[in-house]
N, C-alpha and C positions, 0 to 999 in steps of 0.2 A: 504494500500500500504506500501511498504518498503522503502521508500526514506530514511529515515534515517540510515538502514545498506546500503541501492546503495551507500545513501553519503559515507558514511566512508569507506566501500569496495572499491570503485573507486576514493576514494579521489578526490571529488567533489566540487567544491568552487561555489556556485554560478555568483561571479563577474568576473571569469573568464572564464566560457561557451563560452559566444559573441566572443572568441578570437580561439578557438578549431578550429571552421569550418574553419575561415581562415588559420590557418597553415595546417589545412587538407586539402586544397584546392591547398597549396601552394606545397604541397612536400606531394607527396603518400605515406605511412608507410608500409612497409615489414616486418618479420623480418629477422633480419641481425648480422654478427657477431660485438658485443659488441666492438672490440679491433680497429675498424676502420669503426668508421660509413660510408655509403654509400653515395653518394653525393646529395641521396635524404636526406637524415638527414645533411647534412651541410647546405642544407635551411634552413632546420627548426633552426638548434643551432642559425643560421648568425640572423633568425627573432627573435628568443628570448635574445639572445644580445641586436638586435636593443629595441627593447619595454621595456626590464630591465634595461638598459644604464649597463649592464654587462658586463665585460671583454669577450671575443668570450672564450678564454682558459677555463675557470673558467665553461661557461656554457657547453662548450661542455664536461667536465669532469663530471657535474652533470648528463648531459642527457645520457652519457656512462654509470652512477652508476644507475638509474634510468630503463634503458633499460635492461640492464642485469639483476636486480630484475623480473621485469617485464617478461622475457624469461621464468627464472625459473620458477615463479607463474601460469603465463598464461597457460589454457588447448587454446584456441582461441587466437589467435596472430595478428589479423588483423589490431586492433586497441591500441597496444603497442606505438608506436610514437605517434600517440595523448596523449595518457594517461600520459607518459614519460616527455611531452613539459608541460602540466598541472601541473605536480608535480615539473619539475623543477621552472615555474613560482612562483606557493604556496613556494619552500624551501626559492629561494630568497626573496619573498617578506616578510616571517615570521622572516626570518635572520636582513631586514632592519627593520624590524618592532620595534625587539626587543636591535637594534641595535649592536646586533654579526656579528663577521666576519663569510663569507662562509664557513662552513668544503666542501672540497674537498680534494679527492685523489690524492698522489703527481701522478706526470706525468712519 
């Protein structure tokens, strides 16, 4: 099997799986334009705030940089806001980890 490029191609963390279905449950993923997430993605940034103890601002700039990569890349686009909400969890928590500030794009 290939788990080890799925991992690294889908930027995979294990300790954060358990957490995926719920915000997929919480807020359906479309895609959408980049510049003004849809209000289904304002679930999702408000939950990942909530669970990061993140600024709302800060996350929802990552999950705009995050989703817009994601557009580009993807030939399948269904599951871009999951992948999107993952990667921003992984940025902040690698940032506390190693105790740097957030890079985010100004607003």
């Amino acid at each position: 099997m290939h788990h080890g490029k799925d991992r690294e191609r889908y930027n995979l963390a294990p300790d954060l799986r358990h957490k995926e279905l719920s915000l997929a449950q919480r807020a359906p993923h479309r895609a959408t334009s980049t510049h003004r997430p849809a209000a289904r993605h304002e679930a999702t940034i408000a939950t990942l705030a909530q669970e990061t103890e993140t600024d709302p601002a800060v996350v929802k700039s990552l999950y705009e940089e995050e989703i817009e990569k994601l557009q580009a890349q993807a030939n399948v686009k269904n599951f871009i806001g999951v992948i999107a909400a993952r990667r921003v969890k992984q940025r902040i928590a690698t940032a506390r980890e190693h105790g740097r500030p957030l890079k985010v794009r100004a607003a």
